[in-house]
N, C-alpha and C positions, 0 to 999 in steps of 0.2 A: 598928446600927439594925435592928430589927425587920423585916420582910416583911411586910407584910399578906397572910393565906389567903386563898385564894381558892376558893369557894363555885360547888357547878355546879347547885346548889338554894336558893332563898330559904328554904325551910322546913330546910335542912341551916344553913344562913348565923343563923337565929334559932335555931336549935336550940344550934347553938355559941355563941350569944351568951346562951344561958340564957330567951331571950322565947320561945318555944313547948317545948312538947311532945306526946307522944300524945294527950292528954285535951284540950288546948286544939283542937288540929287536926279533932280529932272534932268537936267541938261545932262549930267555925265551919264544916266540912264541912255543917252539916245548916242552915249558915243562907243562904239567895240574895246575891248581890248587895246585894241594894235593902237587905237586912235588916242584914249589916255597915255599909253606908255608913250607915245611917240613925243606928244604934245607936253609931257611931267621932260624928257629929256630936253626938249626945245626950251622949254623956261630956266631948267637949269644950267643951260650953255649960256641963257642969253646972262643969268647970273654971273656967268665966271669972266665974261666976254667971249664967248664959242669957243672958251680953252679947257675941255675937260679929257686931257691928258691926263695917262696917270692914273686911273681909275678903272682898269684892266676891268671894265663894264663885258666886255664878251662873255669871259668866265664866269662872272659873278650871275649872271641869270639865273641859271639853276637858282641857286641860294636866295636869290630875291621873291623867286616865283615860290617855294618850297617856302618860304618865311608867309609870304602874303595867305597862300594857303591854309598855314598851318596856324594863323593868327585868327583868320574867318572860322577854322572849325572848332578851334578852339574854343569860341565863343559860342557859336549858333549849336553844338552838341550840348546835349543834358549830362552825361558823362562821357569818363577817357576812353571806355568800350566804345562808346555809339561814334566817338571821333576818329577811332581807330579802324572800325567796319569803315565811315563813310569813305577814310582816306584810303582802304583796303589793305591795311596794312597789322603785323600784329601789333599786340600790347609792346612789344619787347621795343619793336623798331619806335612805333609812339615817343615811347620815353625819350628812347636815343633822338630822334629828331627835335622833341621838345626841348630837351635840354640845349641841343647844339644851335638850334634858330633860334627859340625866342628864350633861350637864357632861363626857364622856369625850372630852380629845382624840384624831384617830385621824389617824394620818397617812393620806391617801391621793391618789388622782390625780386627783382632783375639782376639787379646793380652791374646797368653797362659800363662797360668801359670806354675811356674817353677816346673820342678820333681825334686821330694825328693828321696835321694838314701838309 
């Protein structure tokens, strides 16, 4: 069975997977925030035909933006301390977040309990 690599960069992580390189990274380099999200929603509408009903998209930002976060520190931190400081948050909540965004179990001395949606 194969190993999955593992990635101390999201941009090394797509880079290995063939989805970016120099000249893409440039360009999104020069565009804000607002002007990715805005332009990732435009291609996806233009995918459905401009019908993306249904995807109760208002709510879910929290959870998008809090996943995208918590996937960059994940990676760019040496440990779950230094991820935890940067996100200013404790260990406790760490876990709880990790678990509930990116689905990582993690063993620890916590043992939170699960949230109810």
């Amino acid at each position: 069975m194969e190993e999955e690599k593992k990635f101390s960069s999201i941009s090394a992580q797509l880079r290995h997977e063939h989805r970016s390189n120099d000249e893409f990274e440039i360009l999104l380099q020069n565009l804000t925030l607002e002007e990715m999200i805005s332009l990732k929603l435009e291609l996806s509408a233009k995918s459905t035909n401009r019908k993306l009903f249904g995807f109760n998209l208002w709510r879910s930002i929290p959870d998008i933006t809090r996943c995208a976060v918590l996937t960059y520190v994940n990676k760019a931190a040496k440990t779950k301390r230094e991820a935890a400081s940067f996100l200013g948050i404790s260990m406790y909540e760490y876990y709880l977040y990790i678990n509930r965004y990116l689905d990582i179990k993690q063993t620890n001395i916590f043992k939170p309990k699960k949230w109810k949606r």
